[in-house]
N, C-alpha and C positions, 0 to 999 in steps of 0.2 A: 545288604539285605538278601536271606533266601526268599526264594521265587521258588512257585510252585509250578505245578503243569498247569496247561491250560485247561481251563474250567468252564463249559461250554455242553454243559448236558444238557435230556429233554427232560420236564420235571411234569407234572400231570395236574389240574385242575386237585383240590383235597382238602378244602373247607372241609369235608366230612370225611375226612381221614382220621382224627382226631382222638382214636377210641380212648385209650384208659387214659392218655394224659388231659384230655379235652371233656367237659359237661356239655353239648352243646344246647343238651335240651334241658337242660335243668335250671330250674329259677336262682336267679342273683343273692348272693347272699341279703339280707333284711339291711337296708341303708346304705349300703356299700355300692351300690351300681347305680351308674347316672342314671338322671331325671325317665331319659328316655329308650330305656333298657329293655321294655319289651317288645323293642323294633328292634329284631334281632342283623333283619339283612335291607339293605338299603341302598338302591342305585344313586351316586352320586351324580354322574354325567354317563353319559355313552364310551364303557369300557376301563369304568370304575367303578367299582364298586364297594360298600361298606359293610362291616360284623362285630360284635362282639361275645364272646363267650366266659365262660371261666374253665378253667385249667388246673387238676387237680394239681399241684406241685407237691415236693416231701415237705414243703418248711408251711406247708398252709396254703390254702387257696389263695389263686390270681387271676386276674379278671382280664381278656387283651379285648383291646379293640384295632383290627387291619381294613389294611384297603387293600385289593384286589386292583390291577392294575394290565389292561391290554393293549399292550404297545402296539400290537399288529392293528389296531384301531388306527387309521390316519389322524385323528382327530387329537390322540392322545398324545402329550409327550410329558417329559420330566423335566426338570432343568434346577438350577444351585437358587433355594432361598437364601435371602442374606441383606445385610442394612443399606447396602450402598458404600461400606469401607470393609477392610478385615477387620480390622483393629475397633470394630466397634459389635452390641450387645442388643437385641429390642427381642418380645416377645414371638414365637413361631407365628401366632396368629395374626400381628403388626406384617410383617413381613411377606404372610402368602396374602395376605387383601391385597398391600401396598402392589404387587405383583401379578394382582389379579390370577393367583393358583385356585384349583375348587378345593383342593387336600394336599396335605402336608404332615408330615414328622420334622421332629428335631433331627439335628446333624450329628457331627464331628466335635469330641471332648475339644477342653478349651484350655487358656488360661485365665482361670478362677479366682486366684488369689497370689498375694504375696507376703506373706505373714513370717518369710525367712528374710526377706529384702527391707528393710525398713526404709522408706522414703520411698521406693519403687514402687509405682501402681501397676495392677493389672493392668494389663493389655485388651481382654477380654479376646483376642486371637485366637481361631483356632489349631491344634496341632499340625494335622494333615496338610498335604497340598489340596488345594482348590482351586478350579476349573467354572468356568461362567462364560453361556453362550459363546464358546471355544476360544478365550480367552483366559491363560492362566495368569490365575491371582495371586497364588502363594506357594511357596514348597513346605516342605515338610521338616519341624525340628528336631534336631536328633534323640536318640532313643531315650536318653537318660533325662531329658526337658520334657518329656509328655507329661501332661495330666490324666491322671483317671485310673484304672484296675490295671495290674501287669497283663503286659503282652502276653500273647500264648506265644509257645517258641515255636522260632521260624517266622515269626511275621513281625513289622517293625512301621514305625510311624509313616511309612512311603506308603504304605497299601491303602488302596482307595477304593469305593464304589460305582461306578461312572457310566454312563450313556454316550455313546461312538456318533458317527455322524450316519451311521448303517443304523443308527435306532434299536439298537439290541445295548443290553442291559449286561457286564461285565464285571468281574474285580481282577484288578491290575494293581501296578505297584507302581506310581509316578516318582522318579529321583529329576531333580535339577541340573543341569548343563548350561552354563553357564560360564561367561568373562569380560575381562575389565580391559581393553584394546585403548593402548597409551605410546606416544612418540618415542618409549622405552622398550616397550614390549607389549606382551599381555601376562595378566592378574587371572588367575580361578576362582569364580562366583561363587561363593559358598552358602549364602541364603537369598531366600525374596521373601521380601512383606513378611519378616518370620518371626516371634517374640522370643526369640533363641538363638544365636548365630555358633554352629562352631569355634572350637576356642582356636586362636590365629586366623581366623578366617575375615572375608570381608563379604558384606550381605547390601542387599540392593533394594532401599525401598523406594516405590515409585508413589501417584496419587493413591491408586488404590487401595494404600495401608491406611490410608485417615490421617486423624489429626493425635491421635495418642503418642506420647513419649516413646524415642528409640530405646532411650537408656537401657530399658528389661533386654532386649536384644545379647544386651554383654554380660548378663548376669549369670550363676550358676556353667557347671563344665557341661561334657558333653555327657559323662555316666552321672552327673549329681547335680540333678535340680537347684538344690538347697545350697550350693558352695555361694561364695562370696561372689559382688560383682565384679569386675576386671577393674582394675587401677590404669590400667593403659590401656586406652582407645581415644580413634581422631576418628573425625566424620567431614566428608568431602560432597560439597554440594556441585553437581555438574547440571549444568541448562543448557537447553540445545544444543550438547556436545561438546559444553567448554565448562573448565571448574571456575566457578563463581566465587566458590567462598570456602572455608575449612576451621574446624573446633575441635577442641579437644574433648569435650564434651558431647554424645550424642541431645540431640534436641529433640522437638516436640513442633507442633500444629502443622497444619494440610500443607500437604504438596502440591504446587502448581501443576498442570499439564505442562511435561515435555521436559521435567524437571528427574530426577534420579538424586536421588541421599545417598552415599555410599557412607558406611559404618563398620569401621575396623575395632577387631581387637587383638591384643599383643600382637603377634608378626605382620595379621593384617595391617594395624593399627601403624608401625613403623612404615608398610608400604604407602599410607596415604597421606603420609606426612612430607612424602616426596615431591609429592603432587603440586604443580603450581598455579595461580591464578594465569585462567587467558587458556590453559593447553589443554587440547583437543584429546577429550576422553571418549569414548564409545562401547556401551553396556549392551549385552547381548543377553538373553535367558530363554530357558525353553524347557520346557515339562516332558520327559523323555520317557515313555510307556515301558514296563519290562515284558510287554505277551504282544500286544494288542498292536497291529501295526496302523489300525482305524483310528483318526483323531477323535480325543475325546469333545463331545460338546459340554459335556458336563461329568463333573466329578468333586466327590470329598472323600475327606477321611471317616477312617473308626479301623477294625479290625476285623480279619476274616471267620469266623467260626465252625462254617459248613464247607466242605470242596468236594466235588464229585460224588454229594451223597451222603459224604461221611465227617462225622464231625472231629475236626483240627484234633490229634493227641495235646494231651497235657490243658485239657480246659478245664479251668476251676467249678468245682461241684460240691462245692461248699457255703462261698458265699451268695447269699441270693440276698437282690435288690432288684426294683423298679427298672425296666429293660425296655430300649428301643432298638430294634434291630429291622434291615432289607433282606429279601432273597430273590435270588435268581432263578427260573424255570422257563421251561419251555425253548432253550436256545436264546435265554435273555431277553424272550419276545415280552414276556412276564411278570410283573414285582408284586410283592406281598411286601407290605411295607406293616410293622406288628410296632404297637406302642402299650406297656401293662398299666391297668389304672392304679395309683397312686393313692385311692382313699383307706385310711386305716385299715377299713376291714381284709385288706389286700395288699398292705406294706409289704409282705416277705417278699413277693415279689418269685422269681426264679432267678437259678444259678445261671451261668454261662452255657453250662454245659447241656443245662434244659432246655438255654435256649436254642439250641443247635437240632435238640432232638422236636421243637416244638416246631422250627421254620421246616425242619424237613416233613415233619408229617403231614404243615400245611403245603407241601409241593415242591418247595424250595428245591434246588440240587446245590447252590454256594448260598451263603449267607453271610451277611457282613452284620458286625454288632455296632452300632453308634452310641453317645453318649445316652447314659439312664440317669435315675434319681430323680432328684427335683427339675432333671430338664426333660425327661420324658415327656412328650407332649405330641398328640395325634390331634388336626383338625380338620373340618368339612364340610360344606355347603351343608345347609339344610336346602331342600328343594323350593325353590323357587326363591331362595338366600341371593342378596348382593355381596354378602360377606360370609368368609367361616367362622365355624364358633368349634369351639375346644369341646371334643368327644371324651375325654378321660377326665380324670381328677389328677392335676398336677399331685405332687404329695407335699410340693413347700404349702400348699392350699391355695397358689397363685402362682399362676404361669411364672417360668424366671425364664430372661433374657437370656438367649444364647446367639451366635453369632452366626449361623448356620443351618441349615436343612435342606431335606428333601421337597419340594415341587412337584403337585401332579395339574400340570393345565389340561384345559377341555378347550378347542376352539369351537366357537358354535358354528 
């Protein structure tokens, strides 16, 4: 993975920065902006805040709706929405209640489908690593297994968004570290909780993947999705430290507490075959930062678009679609978190590359871009709300599950 410098500038308050790409004062297109459009700015909680505007883009007008987000508020923090497993999918708005968040975005692209794999089901997984209350969830699968728009170059499925335990707001790149410690030797951990394992590699899923089938795991190479699944893997079940049990066949439903699935394929797959009932295994993992030497307390994936101001070379400026994207200002004290609405009149959406020019104008200095389309999805207290409700217009016309998001709590 290239690594950038480090990206730590001050970015300035710019709601009203907005000029020729932003309308802020001009009325919503006729149908096209939610019910409640003519509330343009809106305190959420104490050091959130809510907006929506439209955006003149080249392909058509776009509609965003952002929170505004002040970390240097004690009251304020971020942390990883999500269902309770990787391996699983529910609405952003399921997920910030269940969590008691006041707002939210969707996350980190997924695994969607499987329409090259026949008998293989989604995972619903998503790409990136993931980080929860300083707890890592999952790493990240290799470049050629991602879902979603190409990478811009220089950046690759490790690069995350994240929140340190210094409460500043960062983009880093998390790789795995990782081993297999056996009365032989030791093994190189090649995945956690991942729906993609390098090819020879062996990947380590704990409870925290769910109840989903490993099988996708071995499917497709490291540059091609779409390749076949592996013909050769074994999968090794070790509990408390000792292997229980072993298949040839990766398997399926929840994993106990204090339980580890080790899942090989081809060289890996020979190594676990070695393995024998009764002997004492011991699985290490660890999400290893490439800038930040601050643990994260939270962190996902997507891809970086903005660094120091300036938007990443080689960013697509052509296709434009429905965009969820975070920025960083202020010394990461900061987030602008921008979700575009979904409703017909606003489908084109923006490019990548406007997204980059839009998060900086709103203040941004990095900006990280998250899954869009039909997962775009921004939600929010209404004031005096026990629940949030969804600010945008999905564009499937209904929120669709994704397995991940952004978190803004308020403690009262």
């Amino acid at each position: 993975m290239t690594r950038r410098r480090k990206r730590f500038g001050s970015g300035r308050p710019a709601l009203a920065l907005l000029t020729a790409l932003v309308a802020l004062s001009g009325a919503a297109l006729a149908g096209a902006a939610p019910a409640d459009a003519a509330r343009r700015d809106t305190d959420i909680a104490p050091g959130v805040g809510y907006e929506e505007f439209d955006i003149a883009a080249a392909k058509g007008p776009a509609h965003a709706h952002v929170l505004t987000v002040d970390l240097r508020n004690p009251r304020v923090r971020l942390g990883l929405l999500y269902p309770g497993a990787v391996a699983a999918r529910t609405p952003i708005s399921q997920q910030a209640t269940a969590q008691g968040a006041v707002a939210g975005v969707n996350g980190d692209f997924f695994n969607i489908s499987e329409a090259q794999h026949p008998g293989v089901q989604a995972t619903g997984a998503s790409v990136g690593p993931a980080i929860a209350h300083g707890r890592a969830l999952k790493a990240a699968v290799p470049d050629g297994q991602r879902f979603g728009p190409a990478l811009p170059p220089g950046t690759s499925t490790e690069d995350v968004f994240g929140v340190g335990v210094d409460r500043r707001a960062r983009l880093d790149g998390l790789r795995l570290a990782g081993s297999i410690r056996t009365p032989e030797g030791r093994l190189p951990l090649g995945g956690l909780n991942q729906y993609a394992l390098p090819v020879g590699s062996i990947g380590a899923f704990t409870a925290a993947w769910g109840s989903a089938s490993r099988v996708r795991a071995t499917c497709g190479t490291d540059t091609d999705r779409a390749a076949p699944c592996s013909t050769d893997t074994y999968e090794v079940t070790v509990r408390h430290g000792r292997v229980v049990s072993g298949a040839d066949t990766p398997g399926s439903g929840p994993i106990a507490p204090g339980t580890t699935v080790l899942v090989g394929r081809e060289a890996g797959a020979q190594e676990l075959r070695k393995f024998s009932t009764g002997e004492p295994v011991r699985v290490r993992h660890r999400l290893v930062a490439a800038e930040s030497r601050v643990p994260y307390r939270f962190a996902l994936g997507g891809y970086p678009v903005l660094e120091d101001g300036r938007p990443l070379p080689g960013l697509d400026d052509r296709t434009s679609a429905v965009r969820t994207a975070v920025g960083v200002a202020d010394g990461g004290r900061r987030l602008v978190l921008l979700a575009l609405d979904g409703a017909r009149e606003y489908r084109t959406g923006l490019t990548i590359a406007e997204v980059a020019s839009v998060m900086r104008e709103l203040g941004s200095v990095d900006a990280f871009s998250l899954d869009g389309g039909g997962s775009s999805t921004l939600v929010a207290r209404e004031p005096g709300a026990a629940a949030v409700s969804v600010r945008n217009h999905p564009s499937d016309g209904v929120e669709r599950p994704v397995p991940n998001g952004i978190g803004v709590f308020s403690t009262p």
